[in-house]
N, CA, C and O atoms as CSV, one atom per row, in Angstrom:
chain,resi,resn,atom,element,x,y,z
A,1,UNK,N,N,-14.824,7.579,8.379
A,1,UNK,CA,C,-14.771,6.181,8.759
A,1,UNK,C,C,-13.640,5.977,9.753
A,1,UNK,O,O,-12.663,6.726,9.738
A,2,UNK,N,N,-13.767,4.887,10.692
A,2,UNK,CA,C,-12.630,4.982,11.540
A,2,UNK,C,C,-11.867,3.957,11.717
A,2,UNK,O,O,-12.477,2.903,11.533
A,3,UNK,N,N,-10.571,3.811,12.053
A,3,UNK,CA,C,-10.159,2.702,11.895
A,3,UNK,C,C,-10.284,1.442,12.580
A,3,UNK,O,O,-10.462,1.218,13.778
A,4,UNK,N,N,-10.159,0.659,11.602
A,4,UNK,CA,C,-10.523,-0.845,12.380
A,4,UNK,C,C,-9.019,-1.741,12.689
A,4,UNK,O,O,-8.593,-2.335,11.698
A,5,UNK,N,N,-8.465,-1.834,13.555
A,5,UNK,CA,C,-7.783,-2.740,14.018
A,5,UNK,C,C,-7.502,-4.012,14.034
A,5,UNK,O,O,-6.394,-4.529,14.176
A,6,UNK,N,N,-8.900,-4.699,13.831
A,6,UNK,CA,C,-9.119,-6.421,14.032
A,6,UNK,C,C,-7.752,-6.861,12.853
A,6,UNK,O,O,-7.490,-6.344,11.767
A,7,UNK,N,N,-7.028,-8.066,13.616
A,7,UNK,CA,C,-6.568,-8.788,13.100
A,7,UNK,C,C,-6.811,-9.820,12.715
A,7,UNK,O,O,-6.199,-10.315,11.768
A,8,UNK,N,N,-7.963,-10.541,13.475
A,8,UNK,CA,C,-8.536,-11.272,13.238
A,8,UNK,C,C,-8.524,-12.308,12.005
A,8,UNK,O,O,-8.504,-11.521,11.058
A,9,UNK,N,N,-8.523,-13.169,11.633
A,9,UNK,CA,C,-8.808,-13.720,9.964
A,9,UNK,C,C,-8.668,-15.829,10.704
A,9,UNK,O,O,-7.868,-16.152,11.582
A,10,UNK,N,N,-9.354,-16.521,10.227
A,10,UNK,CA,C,-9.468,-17.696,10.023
A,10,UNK,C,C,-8.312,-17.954,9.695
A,10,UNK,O,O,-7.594,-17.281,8.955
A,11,UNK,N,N,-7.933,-19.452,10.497
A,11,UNK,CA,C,-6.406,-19.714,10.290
A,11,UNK,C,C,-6.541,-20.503,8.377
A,11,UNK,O,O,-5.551,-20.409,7.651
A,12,UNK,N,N,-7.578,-21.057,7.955
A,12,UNK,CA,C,-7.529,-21.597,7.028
A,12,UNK,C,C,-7.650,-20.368,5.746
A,12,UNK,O,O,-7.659,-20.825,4.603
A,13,UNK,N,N,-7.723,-19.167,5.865
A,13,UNK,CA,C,-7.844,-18.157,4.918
A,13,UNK,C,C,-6.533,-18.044,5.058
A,13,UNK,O,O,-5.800,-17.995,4.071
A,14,UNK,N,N,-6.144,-17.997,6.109
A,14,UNK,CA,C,-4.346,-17.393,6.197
A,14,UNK,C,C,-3.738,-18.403,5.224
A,14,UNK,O,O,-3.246,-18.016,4.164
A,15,UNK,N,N,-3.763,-19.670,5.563
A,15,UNK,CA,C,-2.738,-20.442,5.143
A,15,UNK,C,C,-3.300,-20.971,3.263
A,15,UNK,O,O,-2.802,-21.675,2.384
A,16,UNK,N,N,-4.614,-20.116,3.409
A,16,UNK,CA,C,-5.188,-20.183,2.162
A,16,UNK,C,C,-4.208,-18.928,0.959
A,16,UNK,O,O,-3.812,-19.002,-0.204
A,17,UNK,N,N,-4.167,-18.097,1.813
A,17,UNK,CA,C,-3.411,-16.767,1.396
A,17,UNK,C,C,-1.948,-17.381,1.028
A,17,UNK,O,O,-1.473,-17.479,-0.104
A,18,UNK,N,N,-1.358,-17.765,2.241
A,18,UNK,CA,C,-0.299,-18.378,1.979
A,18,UNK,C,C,0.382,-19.340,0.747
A,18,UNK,O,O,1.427,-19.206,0.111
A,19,UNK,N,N,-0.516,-20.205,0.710
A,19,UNK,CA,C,-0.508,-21.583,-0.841
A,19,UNK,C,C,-0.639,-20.520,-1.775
A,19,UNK,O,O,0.338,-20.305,-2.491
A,20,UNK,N,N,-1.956,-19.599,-1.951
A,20,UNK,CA,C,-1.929,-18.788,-3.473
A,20,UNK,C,C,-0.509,-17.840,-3.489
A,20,UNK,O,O,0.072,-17.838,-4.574
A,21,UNK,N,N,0.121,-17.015,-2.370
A,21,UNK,CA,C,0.858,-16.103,-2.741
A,21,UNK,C,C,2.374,-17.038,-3.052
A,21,UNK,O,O,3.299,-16.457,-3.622
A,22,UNK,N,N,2.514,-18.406,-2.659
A,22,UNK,CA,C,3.549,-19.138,-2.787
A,22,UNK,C,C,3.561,-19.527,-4.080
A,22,UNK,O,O,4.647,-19.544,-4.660
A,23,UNK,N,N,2.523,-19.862,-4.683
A,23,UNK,CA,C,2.169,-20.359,-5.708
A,23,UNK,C,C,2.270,-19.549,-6.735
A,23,UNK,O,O,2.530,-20.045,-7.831
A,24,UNK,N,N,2.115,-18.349,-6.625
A,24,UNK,CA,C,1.389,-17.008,-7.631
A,24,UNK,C,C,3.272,-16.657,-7.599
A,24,UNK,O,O,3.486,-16.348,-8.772
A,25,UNK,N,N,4.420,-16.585,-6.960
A,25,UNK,CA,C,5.581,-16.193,-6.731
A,25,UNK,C,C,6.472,-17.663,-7.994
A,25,UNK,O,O,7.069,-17.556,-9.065
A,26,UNK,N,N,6.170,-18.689,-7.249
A,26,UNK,CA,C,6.692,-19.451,-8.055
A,26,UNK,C,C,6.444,-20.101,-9.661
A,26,UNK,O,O,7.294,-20.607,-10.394
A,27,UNK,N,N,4.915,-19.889,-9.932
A,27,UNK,CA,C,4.563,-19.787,-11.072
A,27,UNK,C,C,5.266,-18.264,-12.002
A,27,UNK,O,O,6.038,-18.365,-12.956
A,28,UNK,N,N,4.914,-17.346,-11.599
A,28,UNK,CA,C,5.688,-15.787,-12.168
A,28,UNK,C,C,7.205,-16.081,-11.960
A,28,UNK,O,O,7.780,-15.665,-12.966
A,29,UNK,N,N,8.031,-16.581,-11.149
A,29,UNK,CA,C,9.446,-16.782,-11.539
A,29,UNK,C,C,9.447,-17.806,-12.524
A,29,UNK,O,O,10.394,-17.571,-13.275
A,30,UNK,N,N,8.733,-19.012,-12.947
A,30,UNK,CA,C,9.268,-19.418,-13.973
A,30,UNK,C,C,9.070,-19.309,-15.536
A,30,UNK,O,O,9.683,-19.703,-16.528
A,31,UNK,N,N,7.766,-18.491,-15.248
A,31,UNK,CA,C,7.133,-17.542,-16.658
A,31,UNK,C,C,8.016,-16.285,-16.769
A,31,UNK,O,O,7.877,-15.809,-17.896
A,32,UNK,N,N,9.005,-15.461,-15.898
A,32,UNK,CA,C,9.604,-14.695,-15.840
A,32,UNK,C,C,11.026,-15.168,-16.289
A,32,UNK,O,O,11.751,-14.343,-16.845
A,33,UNK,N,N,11.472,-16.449,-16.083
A,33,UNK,CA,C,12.652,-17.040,-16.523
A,33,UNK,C,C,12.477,-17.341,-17.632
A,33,UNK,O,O,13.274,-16.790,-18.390
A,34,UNK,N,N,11.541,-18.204,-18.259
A,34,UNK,CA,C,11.368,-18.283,-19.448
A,34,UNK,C,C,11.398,-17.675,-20.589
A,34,UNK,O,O,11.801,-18.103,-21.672
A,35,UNK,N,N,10.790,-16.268,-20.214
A,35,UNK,CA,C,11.192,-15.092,-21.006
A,35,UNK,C,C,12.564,-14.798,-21.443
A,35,UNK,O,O,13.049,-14.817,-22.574
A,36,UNK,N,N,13.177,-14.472,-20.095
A,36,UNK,CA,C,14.038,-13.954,-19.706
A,36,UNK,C,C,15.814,-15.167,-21.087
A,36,UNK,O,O,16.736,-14.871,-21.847
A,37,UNK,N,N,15.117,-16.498,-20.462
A,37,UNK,CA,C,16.286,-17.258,-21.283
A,37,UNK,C,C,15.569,-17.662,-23.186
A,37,UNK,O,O,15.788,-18.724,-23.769
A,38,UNK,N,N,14.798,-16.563,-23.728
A,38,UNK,CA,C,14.101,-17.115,-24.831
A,38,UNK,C,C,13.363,-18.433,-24.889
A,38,UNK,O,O,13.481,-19.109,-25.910
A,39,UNK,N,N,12.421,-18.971,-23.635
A,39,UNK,CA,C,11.546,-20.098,-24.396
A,39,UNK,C,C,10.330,-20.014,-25.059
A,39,UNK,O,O,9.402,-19.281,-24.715
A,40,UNK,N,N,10.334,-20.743,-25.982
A,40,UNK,CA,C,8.869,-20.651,-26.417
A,40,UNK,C,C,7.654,-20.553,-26.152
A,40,UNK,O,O,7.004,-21.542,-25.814
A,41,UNK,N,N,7.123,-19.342,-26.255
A,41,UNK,CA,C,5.595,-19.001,-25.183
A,41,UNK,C,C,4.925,-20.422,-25.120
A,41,UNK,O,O,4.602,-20.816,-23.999
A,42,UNK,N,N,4.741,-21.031,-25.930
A,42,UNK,CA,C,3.947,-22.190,-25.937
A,42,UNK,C,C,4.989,-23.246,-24.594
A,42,UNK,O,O,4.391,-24.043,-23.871
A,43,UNK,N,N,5.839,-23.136,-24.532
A,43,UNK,CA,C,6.415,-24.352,-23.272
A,43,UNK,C,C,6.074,-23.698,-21.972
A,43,UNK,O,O,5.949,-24.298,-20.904
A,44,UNK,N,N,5.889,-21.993,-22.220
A,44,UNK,CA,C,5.337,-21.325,-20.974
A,44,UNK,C,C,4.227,-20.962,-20.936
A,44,UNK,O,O,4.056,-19.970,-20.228
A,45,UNK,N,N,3.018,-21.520,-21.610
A,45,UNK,CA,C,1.517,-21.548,-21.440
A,45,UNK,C,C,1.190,-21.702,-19.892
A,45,UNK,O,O,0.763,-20.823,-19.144
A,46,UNK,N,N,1.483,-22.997,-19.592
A,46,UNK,CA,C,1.137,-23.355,-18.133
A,46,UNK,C,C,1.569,-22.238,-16.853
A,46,UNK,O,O,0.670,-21.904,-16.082
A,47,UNK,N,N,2.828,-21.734,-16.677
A,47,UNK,CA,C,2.985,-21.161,-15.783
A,47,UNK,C,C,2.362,-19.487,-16.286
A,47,UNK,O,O,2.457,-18.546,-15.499
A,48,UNK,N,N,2.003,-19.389,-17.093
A,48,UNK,CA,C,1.594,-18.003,-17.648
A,48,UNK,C,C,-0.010,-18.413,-17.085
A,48,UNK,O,O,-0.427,-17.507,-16.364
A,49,UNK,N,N,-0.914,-19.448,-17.223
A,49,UNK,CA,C,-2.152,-19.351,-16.579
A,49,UNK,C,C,-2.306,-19.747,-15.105
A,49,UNK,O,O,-3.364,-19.568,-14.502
A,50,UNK,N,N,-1.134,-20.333,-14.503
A,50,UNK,CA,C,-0.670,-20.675,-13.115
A,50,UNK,C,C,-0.748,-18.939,-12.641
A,50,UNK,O,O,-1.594,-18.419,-11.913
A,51,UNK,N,N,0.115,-18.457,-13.140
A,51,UNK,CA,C,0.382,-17.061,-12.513
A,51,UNK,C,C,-0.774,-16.176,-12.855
A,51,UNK,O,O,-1.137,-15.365,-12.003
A,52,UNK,N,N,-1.446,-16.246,-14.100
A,52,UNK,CA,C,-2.998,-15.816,-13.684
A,52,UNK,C,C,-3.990,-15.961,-12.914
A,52,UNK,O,O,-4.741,-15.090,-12.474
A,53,UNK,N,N,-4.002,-17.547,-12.671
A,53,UNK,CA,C,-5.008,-17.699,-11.482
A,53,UNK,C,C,-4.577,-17.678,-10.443
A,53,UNK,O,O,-5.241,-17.185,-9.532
A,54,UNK,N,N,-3.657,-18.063,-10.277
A,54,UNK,CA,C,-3.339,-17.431,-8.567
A,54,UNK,C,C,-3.083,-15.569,-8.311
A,54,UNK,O,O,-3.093,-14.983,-7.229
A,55,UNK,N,N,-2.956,-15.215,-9.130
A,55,UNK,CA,C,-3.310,-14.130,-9.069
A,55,UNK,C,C,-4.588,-13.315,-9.022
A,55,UNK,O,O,-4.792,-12.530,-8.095
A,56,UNK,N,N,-5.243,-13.451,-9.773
A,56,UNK,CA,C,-6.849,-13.842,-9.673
A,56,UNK,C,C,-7.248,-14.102,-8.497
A,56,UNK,O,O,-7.919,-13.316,-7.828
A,57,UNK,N,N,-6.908,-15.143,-8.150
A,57,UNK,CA,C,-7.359,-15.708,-6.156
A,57,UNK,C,C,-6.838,-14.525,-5.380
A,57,UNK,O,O,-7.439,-14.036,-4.423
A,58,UNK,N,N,-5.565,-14.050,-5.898
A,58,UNK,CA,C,-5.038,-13.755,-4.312
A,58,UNK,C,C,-6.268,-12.128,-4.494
A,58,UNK,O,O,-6.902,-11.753,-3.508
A,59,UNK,N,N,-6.380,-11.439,-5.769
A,59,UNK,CA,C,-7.263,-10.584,-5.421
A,59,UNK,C,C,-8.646,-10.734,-4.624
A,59,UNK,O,O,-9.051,-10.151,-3.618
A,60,UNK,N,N,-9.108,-11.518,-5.265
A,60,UNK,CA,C,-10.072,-12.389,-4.489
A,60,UNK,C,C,-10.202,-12.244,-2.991
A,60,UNK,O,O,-11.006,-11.581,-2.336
A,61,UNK,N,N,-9.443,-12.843,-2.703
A,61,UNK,CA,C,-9.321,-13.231,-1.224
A,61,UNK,C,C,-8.933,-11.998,-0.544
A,61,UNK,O,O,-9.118,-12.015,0.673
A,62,UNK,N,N,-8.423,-10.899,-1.059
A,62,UNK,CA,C,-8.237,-9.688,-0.832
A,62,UNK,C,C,-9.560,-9.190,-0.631
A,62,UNK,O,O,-10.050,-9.175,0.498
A,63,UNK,N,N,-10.277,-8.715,-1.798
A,63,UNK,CA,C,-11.589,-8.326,-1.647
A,63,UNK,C,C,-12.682,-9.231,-0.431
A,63,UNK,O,O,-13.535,-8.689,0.272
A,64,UNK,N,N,-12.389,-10.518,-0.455
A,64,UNK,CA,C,-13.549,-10.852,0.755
A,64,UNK,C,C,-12.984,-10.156,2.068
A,64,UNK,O,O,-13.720,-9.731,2.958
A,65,UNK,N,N,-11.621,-10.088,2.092
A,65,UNK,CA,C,-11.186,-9.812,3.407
A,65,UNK,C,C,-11.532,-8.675,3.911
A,65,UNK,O,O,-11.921,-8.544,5.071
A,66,UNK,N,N,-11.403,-7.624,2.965
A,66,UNK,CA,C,-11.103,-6.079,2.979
A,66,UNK,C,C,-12.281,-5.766,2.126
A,66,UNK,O,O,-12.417,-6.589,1.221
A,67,UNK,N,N,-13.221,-4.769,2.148
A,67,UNK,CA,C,-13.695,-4.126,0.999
A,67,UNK,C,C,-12.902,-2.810,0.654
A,67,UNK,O,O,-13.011,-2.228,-0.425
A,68,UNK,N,N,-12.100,-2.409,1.679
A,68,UNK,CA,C,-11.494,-1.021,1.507
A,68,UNK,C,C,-10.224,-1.057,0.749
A,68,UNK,O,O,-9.674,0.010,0.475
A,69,UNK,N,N,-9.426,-2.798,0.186
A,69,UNK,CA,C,-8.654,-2.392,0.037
A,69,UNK,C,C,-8.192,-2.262,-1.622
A,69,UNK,O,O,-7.090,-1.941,-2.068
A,70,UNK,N,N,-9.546,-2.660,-2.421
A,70,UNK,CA,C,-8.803,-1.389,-3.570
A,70,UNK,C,C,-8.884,-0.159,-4.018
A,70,UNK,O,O,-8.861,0.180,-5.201
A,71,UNK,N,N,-9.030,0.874,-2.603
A,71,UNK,CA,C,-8.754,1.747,-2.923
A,71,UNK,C,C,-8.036,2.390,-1.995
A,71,UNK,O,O,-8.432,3.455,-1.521
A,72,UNK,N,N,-6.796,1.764,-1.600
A,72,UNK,CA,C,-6.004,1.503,-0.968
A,72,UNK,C,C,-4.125,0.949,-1.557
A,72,UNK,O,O,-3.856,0.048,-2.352
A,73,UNK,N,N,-3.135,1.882,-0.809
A,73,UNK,CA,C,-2.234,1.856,-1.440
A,73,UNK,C,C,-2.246,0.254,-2.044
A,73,UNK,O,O,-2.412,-0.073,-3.219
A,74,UNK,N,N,-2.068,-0.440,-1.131
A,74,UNK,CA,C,-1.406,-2.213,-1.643
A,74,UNK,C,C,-2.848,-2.578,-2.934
A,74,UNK,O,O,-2.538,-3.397,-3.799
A,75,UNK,N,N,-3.992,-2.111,-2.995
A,75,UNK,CA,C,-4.990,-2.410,-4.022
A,75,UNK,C,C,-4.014,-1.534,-5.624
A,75,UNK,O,O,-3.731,-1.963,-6.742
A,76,UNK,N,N,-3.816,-0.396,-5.033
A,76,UNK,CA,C,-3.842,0.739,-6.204
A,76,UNK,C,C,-2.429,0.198,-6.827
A,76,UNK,O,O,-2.080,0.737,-7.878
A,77,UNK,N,N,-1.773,-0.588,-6.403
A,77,UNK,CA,C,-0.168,-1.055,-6.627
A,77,UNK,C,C,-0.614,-2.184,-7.365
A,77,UNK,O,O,-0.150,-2.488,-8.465
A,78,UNK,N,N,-1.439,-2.759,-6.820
A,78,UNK,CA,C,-2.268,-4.128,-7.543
A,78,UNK,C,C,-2.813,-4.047,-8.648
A,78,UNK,O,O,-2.665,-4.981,-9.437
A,79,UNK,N,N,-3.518,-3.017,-8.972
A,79,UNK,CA,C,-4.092,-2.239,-10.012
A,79,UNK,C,C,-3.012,-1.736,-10.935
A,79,UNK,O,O,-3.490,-1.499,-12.045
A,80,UNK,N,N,-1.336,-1.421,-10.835
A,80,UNK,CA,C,-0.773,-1.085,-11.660
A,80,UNK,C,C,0.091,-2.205,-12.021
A,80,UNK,O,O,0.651,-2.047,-13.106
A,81,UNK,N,N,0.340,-3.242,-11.437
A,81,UNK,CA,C,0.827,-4.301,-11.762
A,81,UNK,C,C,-0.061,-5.109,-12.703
A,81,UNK,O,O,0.446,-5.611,-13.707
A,82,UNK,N,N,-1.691,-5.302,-12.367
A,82,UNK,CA,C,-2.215,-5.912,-13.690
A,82,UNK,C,C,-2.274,-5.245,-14.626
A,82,UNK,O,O,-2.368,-5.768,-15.737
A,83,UNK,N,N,-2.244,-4.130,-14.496
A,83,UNK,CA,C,-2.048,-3.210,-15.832
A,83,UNK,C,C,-0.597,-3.106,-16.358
A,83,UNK,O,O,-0.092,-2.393,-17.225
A,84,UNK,N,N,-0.308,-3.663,-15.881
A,84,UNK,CA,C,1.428,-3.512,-16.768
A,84,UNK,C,C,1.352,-5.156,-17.355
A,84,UNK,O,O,1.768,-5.357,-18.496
A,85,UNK,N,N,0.799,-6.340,-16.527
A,85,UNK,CA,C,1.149,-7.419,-17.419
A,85,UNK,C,C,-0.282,-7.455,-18.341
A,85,UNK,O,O,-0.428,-8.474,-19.015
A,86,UNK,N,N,-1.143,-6.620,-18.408
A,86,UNK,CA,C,-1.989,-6.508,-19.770
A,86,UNK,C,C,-1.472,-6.184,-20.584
A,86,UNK,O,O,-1.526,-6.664,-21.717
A,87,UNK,N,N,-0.740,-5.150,-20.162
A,87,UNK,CA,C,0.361,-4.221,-21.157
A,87,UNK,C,C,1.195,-5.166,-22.094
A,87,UNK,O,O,1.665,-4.723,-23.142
A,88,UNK,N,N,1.387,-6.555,-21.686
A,88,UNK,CA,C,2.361,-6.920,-22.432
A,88,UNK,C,C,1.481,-7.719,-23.477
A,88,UNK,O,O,2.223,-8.572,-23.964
A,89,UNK,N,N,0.490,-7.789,-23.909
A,89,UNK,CA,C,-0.541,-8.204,-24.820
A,89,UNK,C,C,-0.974,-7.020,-25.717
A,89,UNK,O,O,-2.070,-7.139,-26.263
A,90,UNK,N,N,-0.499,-6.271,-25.867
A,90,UNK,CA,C,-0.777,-5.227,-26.358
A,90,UNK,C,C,0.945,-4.915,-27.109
A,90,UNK,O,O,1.064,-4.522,-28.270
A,91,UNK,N,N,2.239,-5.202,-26.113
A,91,UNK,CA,C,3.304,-4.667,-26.674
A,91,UNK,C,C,4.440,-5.933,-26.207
A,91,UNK,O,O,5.313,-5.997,-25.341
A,92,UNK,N,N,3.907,-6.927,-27.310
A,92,UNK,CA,C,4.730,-8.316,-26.518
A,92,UNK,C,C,6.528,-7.775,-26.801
A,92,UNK,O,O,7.388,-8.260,-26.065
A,93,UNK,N,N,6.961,-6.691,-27.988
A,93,UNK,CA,C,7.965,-6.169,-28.247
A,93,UNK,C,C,8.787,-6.011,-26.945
A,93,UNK,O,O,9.937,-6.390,-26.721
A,94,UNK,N,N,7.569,-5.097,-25.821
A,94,UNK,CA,C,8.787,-4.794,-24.522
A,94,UNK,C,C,8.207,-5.609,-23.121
A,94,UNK,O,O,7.909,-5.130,-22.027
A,95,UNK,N,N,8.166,-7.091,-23.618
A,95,UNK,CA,C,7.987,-8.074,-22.616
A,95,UNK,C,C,8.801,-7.862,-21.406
A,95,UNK,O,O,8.216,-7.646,-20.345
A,96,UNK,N,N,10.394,-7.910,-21.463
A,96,UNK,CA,C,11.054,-8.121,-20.569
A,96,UNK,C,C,11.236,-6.543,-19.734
A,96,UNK,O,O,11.245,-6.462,-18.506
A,97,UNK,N,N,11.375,-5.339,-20.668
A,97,UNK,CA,C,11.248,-4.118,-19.710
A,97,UNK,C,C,9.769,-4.285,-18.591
A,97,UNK,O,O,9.813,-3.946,-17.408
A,98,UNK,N,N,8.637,-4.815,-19.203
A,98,UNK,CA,C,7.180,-4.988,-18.649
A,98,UNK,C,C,7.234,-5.942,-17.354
A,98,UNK,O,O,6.594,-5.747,-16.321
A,99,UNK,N,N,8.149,-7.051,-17.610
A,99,UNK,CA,C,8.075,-8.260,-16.465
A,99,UNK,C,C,8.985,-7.801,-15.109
A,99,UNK,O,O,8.839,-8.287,-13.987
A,100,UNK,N,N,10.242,-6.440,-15.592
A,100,UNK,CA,C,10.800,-6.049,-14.449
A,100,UNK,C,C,9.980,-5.507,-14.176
A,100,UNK,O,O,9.783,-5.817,-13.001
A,101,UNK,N,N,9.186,-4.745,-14.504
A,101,UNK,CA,C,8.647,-3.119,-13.858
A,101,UNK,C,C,7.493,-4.356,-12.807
A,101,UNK,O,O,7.708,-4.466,-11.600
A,102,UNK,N,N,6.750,-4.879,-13.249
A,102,UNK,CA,C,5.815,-6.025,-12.803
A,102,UNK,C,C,6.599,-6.403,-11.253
A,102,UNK,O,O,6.086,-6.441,-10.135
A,103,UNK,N,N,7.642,-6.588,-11.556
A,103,UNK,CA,C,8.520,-7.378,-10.704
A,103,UNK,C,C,8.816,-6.765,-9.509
A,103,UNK,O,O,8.806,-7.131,-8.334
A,104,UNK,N,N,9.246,-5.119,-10.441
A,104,UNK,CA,C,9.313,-4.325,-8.899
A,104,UNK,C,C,8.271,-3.305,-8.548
A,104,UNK,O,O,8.424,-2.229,-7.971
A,105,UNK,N,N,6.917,-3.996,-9.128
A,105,UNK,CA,C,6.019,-3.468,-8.407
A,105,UNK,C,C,5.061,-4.468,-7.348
A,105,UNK,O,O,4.268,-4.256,-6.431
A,106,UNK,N,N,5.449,-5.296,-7.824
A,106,UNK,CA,C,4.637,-6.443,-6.942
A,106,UNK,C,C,5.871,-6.515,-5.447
A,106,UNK,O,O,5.556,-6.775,-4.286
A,107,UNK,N,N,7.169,-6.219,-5.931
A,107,UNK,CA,C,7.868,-6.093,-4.315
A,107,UNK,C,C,7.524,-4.712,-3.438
A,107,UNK,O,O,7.608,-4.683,-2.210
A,108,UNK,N,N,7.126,-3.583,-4.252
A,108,UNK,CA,C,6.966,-2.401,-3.779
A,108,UNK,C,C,5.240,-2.879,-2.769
A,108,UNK,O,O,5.036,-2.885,-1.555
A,109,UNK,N,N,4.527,-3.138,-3.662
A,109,UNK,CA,C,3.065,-3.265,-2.758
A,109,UNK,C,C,3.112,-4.661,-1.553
A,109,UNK,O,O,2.256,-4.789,-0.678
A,110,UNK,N,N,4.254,-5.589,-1.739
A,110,UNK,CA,C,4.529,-6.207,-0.390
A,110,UNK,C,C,5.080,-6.174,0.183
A,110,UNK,O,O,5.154,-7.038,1.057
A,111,UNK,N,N,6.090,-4.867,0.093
A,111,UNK,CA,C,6.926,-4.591,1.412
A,111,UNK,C,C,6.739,-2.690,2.026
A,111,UNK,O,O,7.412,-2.038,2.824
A,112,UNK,N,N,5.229,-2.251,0.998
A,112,UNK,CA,C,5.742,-0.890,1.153
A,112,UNK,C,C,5.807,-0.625,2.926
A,112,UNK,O,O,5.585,-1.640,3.586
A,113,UNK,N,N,6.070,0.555,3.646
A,113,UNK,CA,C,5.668,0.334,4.552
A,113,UNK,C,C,3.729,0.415,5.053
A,113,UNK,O,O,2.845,0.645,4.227
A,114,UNK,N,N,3.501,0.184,6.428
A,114,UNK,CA,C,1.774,-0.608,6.455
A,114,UNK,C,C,1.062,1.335,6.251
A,114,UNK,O,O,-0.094,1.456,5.845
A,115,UNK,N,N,1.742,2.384,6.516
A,115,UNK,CA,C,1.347,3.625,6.428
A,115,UNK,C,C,0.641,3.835,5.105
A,115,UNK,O,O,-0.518,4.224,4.955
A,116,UNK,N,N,1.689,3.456,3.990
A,116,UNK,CA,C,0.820,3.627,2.615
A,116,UNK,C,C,0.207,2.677,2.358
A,116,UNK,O,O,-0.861,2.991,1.833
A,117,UNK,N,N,0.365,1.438,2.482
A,117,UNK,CA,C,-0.125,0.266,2.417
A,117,UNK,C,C,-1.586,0.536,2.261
A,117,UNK,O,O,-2.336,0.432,1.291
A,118,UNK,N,N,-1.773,0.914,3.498
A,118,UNK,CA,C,-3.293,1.210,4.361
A,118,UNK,C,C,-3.353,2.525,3.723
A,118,UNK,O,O,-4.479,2.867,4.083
A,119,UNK,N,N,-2.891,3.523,2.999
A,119,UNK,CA,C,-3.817,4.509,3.122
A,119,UNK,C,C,-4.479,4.762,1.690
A,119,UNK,O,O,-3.854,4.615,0.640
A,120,UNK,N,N,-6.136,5.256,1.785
A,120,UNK,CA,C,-6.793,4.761,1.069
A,120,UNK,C,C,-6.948,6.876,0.448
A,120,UNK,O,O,-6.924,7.978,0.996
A,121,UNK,N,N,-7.092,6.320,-0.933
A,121,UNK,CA,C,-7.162,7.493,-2.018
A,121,UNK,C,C,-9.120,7.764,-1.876
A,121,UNK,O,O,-9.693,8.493,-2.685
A,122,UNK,N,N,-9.552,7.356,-1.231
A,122,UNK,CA,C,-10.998,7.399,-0.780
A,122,UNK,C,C,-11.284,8.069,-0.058
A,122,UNK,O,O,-12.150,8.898,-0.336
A,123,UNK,N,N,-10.613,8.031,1.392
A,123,UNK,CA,C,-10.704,8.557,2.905
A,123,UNK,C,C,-9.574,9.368,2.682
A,123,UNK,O,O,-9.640,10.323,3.456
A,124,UNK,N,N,-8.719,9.416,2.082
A,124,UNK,CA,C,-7.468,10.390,2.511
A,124,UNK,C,C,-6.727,10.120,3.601
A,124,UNK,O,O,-5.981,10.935,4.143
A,125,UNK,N,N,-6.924,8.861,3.990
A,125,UNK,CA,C,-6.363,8.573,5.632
A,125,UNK,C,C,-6.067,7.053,5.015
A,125,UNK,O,O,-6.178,6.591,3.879
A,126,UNK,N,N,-5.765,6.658,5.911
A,126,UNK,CA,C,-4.590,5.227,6.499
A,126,UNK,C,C,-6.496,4.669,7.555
A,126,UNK,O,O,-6.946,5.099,8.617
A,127,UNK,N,N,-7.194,3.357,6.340
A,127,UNK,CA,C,-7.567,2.510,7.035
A,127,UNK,C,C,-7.268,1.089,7.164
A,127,UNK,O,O,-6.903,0.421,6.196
A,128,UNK,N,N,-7.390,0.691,8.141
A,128,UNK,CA,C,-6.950,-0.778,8.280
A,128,UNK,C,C,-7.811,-1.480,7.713
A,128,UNK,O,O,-8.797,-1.102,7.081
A,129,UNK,N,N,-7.388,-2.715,7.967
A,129,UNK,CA,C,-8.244,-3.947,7.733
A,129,UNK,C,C,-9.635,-4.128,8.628
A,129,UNK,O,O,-9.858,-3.950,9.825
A,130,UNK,N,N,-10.650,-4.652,7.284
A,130,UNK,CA,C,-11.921,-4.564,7.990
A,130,UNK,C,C,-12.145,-5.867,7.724
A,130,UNK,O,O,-12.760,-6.247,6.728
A,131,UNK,N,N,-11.617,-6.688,8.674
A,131,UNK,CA,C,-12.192,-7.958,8.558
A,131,UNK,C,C,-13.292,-8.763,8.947
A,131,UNK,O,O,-13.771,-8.668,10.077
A,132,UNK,N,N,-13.830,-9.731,7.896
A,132,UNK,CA,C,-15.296,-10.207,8.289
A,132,UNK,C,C,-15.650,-11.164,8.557
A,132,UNK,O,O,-16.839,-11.329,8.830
């Protein structure tokens, strides 16, 4: 397969991207604080399903954009981050070790550099964005 370049994307997907990943950041810091200062899961219901669904979307909107990209570094990083906050339903004991690792994996898949980012465990190569 070869690579696709287009940058292309609708300004209203962008700024669509934008609201969920703002949203999905500030909902998870205050479900992450909450933890963090002992509140009662129940006062952090809301930002715990805030930070699900915008999370939820932002995959979403990933997949319409890209079909290549979960299998792709920034997908496969995505893939270990929801699997670590499943993880904490299973072992609410090591919540707060679970919400760092979460924490610095969701900074690792948005700043890795675009080399791994893009490169896909499929092709063995670095594809770009196939936008539609």
């Amino acid at each position: 397969m070869e690579k696709v370049w287009s940058t292309h994307r609708p300004g209203w997907l962008r700024w669509l991207d934008i609201a969920l990943r703002t949203g999905h950041i500030a909902a998870a810091a205050l479900l992450f604080g909450g933890f963090f200062f002992h509140i009662p899961f129940a006062q952090l219901q809301v930002w715990h399903h805030l930070t699900i669904t915008t999370g939820v979307g932002l995959v979403v909107l990933e997949l319409v954009q890209d079909r290549n990209w979960i299998h792709q570094g920034k997908g496969l990083v995505t893939l270990v981050h929801i699997g670590l906050a499943g993880s904490i339903h299973f072992r609410p004991d090591l919540v707060m070790p679970l919400l760092w690792a979460m924490l610095v994996t969701g900074s690792i898949g948005s700043h890795m550099p675009r080399r791994f980012r893009h490169w896909s465990i499929l092709y063995g190569k670095e594809v770009r964005e196939e936008r539609r």
